[in-house]
C-alpha positions, 0 to 999 in steps of 0.5 A, spaced: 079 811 120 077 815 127 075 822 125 078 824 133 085 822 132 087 823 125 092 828 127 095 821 131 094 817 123 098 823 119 103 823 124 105 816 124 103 816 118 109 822 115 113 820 121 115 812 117 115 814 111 122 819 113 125 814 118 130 808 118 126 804 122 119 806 121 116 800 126 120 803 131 114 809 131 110 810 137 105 816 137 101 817 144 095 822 143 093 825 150 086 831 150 085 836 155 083 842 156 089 845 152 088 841 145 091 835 143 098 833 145 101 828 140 107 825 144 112 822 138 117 816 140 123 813 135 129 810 134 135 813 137 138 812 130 132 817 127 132 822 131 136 826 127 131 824 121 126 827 124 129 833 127 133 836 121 137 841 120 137 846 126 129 843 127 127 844 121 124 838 119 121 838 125 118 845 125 115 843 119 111 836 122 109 842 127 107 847 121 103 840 118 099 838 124 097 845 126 093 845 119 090 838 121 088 841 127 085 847 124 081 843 119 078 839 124 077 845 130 082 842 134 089 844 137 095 841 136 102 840 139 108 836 138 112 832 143 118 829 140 120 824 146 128 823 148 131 817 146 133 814 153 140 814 156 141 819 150 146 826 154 144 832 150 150 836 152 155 841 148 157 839 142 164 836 141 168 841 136 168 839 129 175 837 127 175 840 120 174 847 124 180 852 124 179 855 131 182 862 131 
């Protein structure tokens, strides 16, 4: 195992066990002066897995990474890549919502 990207090995690694699609998982990892920026791709139809409830799920990974990054001396960040063609915008009301 490359001791430099074990923060991109745990990622993969936490990321598939989650997921659907767990081959669909793609992980970059890029060094420069401001640490290490892990740029994290998945299926569309995970993205929900992997950022949860109001980002908690995702707030977690980053909480987990920033301890592996500490272990090793390293910064870490996360970027969690849009799906392509996905159009974030507002969301539609929820039709079992009784609007005043």
């Amino acid at each position: 195992m490359n001791k430099d990207a074990i923060d991109q090995e745990f990622l993969e690694f936490l990321v598939k066990g989650i997921v659907d699609h767990p081959d669909d998982v793609k992980v970059d990892r890029k060094v420069d002066e401001m640490g290490v920026l892990l740029s994290l791709r998945v299926n569309p139809q995970d993205m929900g897995q992997v950022v949860g409830r109001q980002g908690a799920t995702a707030k977690a990974i980053r909480s987990l990474l920033r301890i592996v990054g500490i272990k090793n001396n390293a910064r870490v960040n996360l970027k969690i890549e849009e799906p392509e063609g996905s159009t974030r915008g507002p969301r539609k009301p929820r039709e079992d919502f009784q609007q005043m």
